[in-house]
N, C-alpha and C positions, 0 to 999 in steps of 0.2 A: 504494500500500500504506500503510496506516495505521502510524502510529507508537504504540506505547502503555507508558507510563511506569507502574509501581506504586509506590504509595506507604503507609504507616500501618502495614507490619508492626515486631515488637517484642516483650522478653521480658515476658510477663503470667501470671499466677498462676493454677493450675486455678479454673475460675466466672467467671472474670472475661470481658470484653467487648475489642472492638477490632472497628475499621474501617478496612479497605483500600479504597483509591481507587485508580482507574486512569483515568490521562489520557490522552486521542486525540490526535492531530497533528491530527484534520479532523472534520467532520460527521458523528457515527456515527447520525444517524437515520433512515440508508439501508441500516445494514449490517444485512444478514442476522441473526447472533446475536452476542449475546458471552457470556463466559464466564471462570470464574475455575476453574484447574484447581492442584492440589498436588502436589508430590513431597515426600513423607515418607522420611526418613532409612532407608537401602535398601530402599526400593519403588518401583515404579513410578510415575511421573507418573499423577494418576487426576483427573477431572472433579470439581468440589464442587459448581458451580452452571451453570445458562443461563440465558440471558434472549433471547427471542426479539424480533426488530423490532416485533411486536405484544404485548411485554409478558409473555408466556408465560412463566413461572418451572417451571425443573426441578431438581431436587436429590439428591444420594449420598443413600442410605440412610441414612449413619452423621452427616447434618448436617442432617437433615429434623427441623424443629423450633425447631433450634439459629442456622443462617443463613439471613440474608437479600438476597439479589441486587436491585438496582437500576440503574435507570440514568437520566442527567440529562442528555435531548438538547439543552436547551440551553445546556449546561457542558461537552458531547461528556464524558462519565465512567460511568462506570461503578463500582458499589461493593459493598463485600462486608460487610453487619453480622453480625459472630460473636460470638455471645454462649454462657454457659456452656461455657467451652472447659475444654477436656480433652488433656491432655498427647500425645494420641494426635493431636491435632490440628497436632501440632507438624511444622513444615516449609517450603520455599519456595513461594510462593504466584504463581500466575502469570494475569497478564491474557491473554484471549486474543479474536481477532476472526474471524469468519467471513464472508467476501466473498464466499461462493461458490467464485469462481475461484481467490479469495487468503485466505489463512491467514496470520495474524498474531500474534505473540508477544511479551509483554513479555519485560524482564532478571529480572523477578522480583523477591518482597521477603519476609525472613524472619521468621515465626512462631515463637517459643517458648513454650511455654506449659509451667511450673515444676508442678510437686507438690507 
């Protein structure tokens, strides 16, 4: 099972930019997908981005435009660039990996984004 560390959340001012990084423990250029999902302050945990072993990018509705998923297999990372954020945006942000068989979760790293 992969280990995955986040890192780059922080308080930022509505318009402004930030990038979260998420570190592997191993080789993610075998895994299935990854992805960067969020829990906003009483709601549900909800998906913002994938990225599929072949590159395929999929996005929320409410960030289509706004962020962008990547990933660096040979840095094993994966990264989330959010640009024009929006206080709605605010919340913990979390790495996640899909092995198929196995489901992996970072600890998470916190978004604020000010008015």
């Amino acid at each position: 099972q992969v280990q995955l560390v986040e890192s780059g959340g922080r308080l930022v001012q509505a318009g402004g930019s930030l990038r979260l990084s998420c570190a592997a423990s191993k080789r993610i250029f075998s895994i299935n997908a990854m992805a960067w999902y969020r829990r906003a302050p009483g709601k549900q945990r909800e998906r913002v981005a994938l990225i599929t072993r072949g590159g395929t990018t999929n996005y929320a509705d409410s960030v289509k435009g706004r962020f962008t998923i990547s990933r660096d297999n040979a840095k094993n990372a994966v990264y989330l660039q959010m640009n024009s954020l929006k206080p709605e945006d605010t919340g913990v942000y979390y790495c996640y990996a899909d092995e198929l068989s196995i489901s992996s979760w970072g600890q998470g790293t916190q978004v604020t984004v000010a008015s």
